[in-house]
C-alpha positions as a Markdown table, in Angstrom:
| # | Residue | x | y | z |
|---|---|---|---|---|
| 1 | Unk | 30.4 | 22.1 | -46.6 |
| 2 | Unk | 28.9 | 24.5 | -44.0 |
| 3 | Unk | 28.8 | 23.3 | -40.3 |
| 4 | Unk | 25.0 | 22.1 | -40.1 |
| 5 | Unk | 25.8 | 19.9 | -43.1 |
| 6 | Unk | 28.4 | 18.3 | -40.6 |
| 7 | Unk | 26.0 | 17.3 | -38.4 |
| 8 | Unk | 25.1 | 13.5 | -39.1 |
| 9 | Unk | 23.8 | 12.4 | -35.7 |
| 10 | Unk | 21.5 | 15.2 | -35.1 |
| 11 | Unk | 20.9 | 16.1 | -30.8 |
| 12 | Unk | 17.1 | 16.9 | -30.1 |
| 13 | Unk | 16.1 | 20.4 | -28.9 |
| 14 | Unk | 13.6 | 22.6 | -27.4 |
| 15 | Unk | 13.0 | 26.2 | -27.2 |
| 16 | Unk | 10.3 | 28.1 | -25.2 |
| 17 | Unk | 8.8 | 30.9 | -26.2 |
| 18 | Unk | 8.3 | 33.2 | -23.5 |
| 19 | Unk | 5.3 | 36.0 | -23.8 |
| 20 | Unk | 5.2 | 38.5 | -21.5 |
| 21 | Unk | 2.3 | 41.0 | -22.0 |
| 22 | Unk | 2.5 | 40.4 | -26.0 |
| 23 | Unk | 6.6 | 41.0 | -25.6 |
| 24 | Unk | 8.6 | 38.3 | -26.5 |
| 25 | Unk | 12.1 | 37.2 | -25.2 |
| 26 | Unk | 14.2 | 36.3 | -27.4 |
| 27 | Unk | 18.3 | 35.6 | -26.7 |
| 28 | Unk | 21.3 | 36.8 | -28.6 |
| 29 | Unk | 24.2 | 34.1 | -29.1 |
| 30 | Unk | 27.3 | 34.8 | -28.0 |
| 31 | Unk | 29.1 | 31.7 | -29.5 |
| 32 | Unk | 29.6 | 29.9 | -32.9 |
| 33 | Unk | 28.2 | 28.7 | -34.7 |
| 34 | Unk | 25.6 | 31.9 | -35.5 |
| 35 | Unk | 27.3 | 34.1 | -33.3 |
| 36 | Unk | 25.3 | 37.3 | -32.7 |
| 37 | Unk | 22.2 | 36.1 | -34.1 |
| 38 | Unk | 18.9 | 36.4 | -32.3 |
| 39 | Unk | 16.7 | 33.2 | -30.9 |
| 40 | Unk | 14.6 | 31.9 | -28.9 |
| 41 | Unk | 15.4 | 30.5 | -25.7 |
| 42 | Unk | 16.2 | 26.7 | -26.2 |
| 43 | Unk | 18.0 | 23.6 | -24.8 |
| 44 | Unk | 19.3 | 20.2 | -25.1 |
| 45 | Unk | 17.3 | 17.7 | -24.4 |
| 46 | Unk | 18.9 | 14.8 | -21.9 |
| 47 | Unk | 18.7 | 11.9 | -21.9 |
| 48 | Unk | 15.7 | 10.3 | -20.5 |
| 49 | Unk | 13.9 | 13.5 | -20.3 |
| 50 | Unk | 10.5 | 14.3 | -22.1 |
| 51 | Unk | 10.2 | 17.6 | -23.7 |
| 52 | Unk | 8.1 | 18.9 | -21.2 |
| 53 | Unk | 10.8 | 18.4 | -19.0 |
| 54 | Unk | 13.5 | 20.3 | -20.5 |
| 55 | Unk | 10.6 | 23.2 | -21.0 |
| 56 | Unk | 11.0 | 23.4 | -17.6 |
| 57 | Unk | 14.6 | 24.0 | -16.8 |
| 58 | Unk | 14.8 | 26.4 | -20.2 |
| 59 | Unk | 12.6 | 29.0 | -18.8 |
């Protein structure tokens, strides 16, 4: 069983894309699980928060 199949109370994200002149910024992880893999900038989101919210304090 791989660790995403352990997952069975999945936590809501976000990510942003970020353009910047037709660049985009992506972010490499330093951690498990997917270490060294590249992605876009992303978040939890908290309770109580809408996901324009989070957007916000991603970027």
């Amino acid at each position: 069983m791989s660790k995403q199949d352990e997952h069975k109370n999945p936590i809501p994200t976000v990510d942003a894309i970020i353009d910047n002149n037709s660049q985009v910024l992506f972010i490499k992880r330093i951690k498990e699980p997917f270490e060294v893999k590249w992605y876009f900038q992303g978040g939890f989101i908290k309770m109580g928060e809408t996901v324009e919210e989070t957007d916000l304090y991603v970027k």
